[in-house]
C-alpha positions in Angstrom: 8.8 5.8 3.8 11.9 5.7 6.6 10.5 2.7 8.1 9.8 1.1 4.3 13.3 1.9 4.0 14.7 1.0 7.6 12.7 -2.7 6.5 14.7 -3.2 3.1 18.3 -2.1 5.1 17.7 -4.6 7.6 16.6 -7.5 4.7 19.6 -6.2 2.7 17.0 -6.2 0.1 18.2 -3.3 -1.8 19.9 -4.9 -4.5 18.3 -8.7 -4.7 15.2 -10.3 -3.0 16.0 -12.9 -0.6 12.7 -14.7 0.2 13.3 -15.5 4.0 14.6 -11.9 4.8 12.1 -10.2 2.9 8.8 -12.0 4.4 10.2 -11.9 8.2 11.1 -8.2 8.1 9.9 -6.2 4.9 6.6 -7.7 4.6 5.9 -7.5 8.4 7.0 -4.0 8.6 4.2 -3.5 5.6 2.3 -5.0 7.4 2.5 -2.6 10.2 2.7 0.3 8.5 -0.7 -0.5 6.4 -2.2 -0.6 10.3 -0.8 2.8 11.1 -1.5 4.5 7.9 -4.8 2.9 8.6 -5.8 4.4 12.0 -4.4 8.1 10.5 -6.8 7.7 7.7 -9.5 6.6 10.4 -8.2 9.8 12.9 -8.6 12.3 9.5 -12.1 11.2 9.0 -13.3 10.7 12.0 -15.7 7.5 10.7 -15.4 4.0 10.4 -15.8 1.9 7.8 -19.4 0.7 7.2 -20.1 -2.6 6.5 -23.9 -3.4 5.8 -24.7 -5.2 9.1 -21.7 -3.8 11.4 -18.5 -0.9 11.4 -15.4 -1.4 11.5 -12.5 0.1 12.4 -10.0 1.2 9.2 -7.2 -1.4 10.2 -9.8 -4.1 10.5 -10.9 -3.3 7.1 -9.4 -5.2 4.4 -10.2 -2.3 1.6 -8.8 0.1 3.7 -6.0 -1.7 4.6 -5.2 -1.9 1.2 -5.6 1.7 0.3 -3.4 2.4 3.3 -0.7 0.3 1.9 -0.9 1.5 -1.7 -0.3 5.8 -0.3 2.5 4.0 1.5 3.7 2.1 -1.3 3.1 4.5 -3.9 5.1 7.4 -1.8 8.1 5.1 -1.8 8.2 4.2 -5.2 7.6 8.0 -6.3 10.7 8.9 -4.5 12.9 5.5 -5.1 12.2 5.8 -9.2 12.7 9.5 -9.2 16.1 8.4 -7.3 16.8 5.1 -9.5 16.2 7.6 -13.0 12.4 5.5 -13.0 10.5 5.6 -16.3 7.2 7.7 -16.2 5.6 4.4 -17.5 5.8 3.4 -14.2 3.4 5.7 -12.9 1.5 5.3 -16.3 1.3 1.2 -14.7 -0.7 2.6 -11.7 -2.7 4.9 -12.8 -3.7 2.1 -15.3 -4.4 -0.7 -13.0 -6.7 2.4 -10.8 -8.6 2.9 -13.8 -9.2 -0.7 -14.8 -10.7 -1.0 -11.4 -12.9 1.8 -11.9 -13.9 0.3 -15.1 -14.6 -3.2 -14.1 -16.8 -1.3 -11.5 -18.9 0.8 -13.4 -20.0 -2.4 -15.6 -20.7 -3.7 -12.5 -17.8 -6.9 -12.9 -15.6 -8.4 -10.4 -12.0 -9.0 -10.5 
């Protein structure tokens, strides 16, 4: 989350978006931390991530990847909306969009 944080600082992003700022150094410190929140995930299990014909490790794995960014992601906005007075809808939002997923794949759709 400091390095999220560290990221917006640097972009002065806190307060309003500027495109240029925020793809050279926000979403390249993402970026980076989906890799490193990637390889602890990798370390915790010990595996890697099966493909059908071939593994791979978690930071080459775009699902993974991912996942690693949303625990990042979703850390940061627990603690910037609990900070910010954030609506519990915005939790609700998540936990929606998770469980459309879920849904799409149990009936066996795509998004």
């Amino acid at each position: 989350m400091k390095r999220l944080q560290d990221a917006l600082g640097e972009s002065k992003a806190a307060d309003r978006i500027e495109e240029e700022p925020w793809w050279n150094i926000v979403m390249k410190e993402l970026n980076s931390i989906s890799k490193d929140s990637a390889r602890e995930l990798q370390s915790e299990t010990g595996e890697p991530y099966h493909k059908p014909n071939h593994d791979l490790p978690y930071e080459e794995a775009p699902p993974i990847r991912l996942f690693a960014l949303n625990i990042a992601l979703s850390a940061w906005i627990g603690w910037v909306m609990s900070e910010k007075r954030g609506h519990p809808y915005n939790w609700q939002k998540i936990e929606e969009a998770y469980n459309y997923g879920r849904r799409l794949s149990a009936d066996k759709q795509t998004p």
